[in-house]
LOMAR-746191 format. One record per residue (C-alpha): residue in one letter; x, y, z. Coordinates in steps of 0.2 Angstrom, whole numbers, plus 5000, padded with zeros to 4 digits. Example, Ala and Ser with C-alpha at 12.3 -4.5 7.8 and 13.67 -1.06 7.14 Angstrom:
REM LOMAR-746191
A506249785039;S506849955036;
REM end
This chain:
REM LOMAR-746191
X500050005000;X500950164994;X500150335001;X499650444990;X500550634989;X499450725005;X498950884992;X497650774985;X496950715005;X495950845015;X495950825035;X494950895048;X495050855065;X493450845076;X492750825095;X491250745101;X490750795118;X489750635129;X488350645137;X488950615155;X490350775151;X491750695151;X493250705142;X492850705121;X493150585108;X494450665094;X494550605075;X495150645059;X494050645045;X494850645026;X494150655012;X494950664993;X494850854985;X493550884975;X492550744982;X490850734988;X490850564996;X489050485000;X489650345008;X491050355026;X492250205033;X492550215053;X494050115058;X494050085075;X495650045084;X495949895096;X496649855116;X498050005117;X497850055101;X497650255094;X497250325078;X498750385073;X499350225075;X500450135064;X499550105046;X497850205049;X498050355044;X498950275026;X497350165027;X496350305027;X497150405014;X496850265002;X494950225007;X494650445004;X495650424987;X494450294983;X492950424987;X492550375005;X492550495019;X493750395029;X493550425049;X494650365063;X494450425079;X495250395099;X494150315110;X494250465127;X494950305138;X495950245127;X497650305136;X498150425126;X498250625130;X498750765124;X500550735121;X500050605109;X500650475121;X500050365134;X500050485149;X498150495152;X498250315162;X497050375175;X495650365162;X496450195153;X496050135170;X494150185170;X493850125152;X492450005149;X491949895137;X490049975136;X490950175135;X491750105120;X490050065112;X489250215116;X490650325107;X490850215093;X488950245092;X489250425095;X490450435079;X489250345068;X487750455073;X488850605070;X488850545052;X487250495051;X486750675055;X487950795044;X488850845061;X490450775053;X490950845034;X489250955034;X488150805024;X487250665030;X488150505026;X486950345025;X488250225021;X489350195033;X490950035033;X491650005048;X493349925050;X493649865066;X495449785073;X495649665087;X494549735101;X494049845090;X493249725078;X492349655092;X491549815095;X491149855077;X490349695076;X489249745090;X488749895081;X488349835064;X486949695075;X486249855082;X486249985070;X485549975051;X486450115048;X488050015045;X488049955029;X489649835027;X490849775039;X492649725040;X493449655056;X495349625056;X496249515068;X494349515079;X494249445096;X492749345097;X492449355115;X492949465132;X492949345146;X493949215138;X495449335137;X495849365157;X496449245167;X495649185183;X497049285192;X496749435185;X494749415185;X494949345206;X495949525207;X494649635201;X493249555211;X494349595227;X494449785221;X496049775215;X496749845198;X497449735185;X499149795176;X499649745159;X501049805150;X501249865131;X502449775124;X503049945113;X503050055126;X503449935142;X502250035151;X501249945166;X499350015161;X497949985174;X496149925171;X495049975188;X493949845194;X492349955187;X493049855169;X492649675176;X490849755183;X490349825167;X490849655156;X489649545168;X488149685171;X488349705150;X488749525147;X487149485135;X487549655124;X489349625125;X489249435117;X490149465102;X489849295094;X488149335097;X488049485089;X488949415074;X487449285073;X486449455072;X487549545058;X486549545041;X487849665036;X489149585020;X490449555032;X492349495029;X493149435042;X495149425042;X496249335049;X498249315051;X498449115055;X500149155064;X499349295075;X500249285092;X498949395101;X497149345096;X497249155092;X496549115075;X495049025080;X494249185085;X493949215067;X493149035063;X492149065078;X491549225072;X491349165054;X490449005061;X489149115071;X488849225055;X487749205039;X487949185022;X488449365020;X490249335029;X491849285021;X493349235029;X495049275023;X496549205033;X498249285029;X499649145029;X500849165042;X500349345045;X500549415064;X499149535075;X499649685065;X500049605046;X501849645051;X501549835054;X502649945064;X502450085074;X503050225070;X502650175053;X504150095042;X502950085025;X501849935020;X502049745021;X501549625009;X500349575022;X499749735026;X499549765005;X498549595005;X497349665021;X497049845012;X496949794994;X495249675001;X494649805013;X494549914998;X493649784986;X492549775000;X491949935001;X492049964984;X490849804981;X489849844996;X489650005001;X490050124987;
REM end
């Protein structure tokens, strides 16, 4: 995936303010000059992730060159403050599952409405990674709105991924830490993240939300991915319908061999985005 020269990509940045007045969810929003696009694609980022993260913003450029308004955007909890680095901990530790929903939600109503690029866009993609993929599966189950669907290296499941240790430590009060691997940081999760997982669990079942999904879906998959084993994505593809396809990515990792900062495209990563683009382009445009 080669980015195209910036002159030809327009970005504007954008807040949305929650409801409950905390801190607000930032994105970029590009679109191709010239352009008038009737149809958006939301990527939404995984577990320590960010949208100016590795790949996204190249993955963008190329889904706006292709007449999309292409949207990525930080989930408020996700870590990340205004340095552009992970010094907001205190509100990684609060995030939940269920706040993550709401804002992705948030996004796609923004759209719906014109508040984001000034039209009313009806036909939205989503594009979820990891985490993130399990979330956008939940979105496209509950909102008709969504029109296709891509999940890349998609959990299938919450609980499955704590162990009983760490599950024990939150039902004492305690705060789990994990660390990320690029930064070696030790990031908490409160105990207020285990609550909200088991008073949401029916809304939260992401396999059971991919039963709901009527949305053309592809579901892809590295089968060497370290981080979320590969049967999540036969899980998911088993619970979906006849509108899912499954693609696996031989011998491709969590992020399709993607660094942070961003070194330039993979083959796998070439692979990922040239199907994410036929799928939009089939499905959406």
């Amino acid at each position: 995936m080669t980015d195209p020269a910036p002159r030809r990509i327009t970005r504007s940045t954008f807040e949305i303010r929650p409801m409950d007045g905390g801190p607000p969810v930032r994105g970029d929003l590009r679109v191709a000059e010239g352009t008038k696009p009737k149809s958006a694609v939301v990527i939404v980022h995984g577990f320590k992730g960010f949208r100016s993260w590795g790949a996204w913003p190249a993955l963008c450029r190329q889904l706006a060159l292709a007449g999309h308004a292409a949207v990525n955007f930080d989930f408020s909890h996700n870590g990340i403050g205004p340095d552009g680095e992970f010094s907001a901990l205190d509100r990684f530790r609060e995030n939940t599952h269920t706040r993550e929903q709401e804002e992705l939600r948030a996004v796609v109503d923004a759209l719906a409405e014109g508040r984001l690029g000034g039209r009313k866009l009806r036909r939205i993609g989503l594009v979820g990674h990891s985490r993130g993929g399990g979330a956008a599966v939940i979105e496209a189950a509950e909102d008709d709105r969504v029109g296709a669907l891509v999940t890349l290296a998609s959990i299938a499941d919450i609980p499955s991924r704590w162990t009983t240790e760490q599950i024990a430590a939150w039902h004492r009060g305690e705060d789990v830490r994990i660390q990320n691997a690029r930064t070696k940081a030790w990031m908490p999760i409160g105990p207020d993240y285990w609550v909200d997982v088991q008073q949401h669990r029916d809304r939260l079942d992401i396999t059971a939300a991919a039963a709901r999904v009527t949305q053309p879906w592809l579901i892809v998959h590295g089968d060497a991915d370290p981080s979320v084993p590969v049967d999540d994505a036969h899980a998911l593809f088993a619970a979906a319908g006849e509108n899912a396809e499954l693609m696996l990515v031989k011998g491709a990792d969590h992020v399709f061999g993607v660094k942070h900062p961003y070194e330039g495209p993979t083959d796998d990563l070439r692979t990922v985005a040239e199907a994410v683009l036929d799928w939009f382009e089939e499905h959406l445009a």
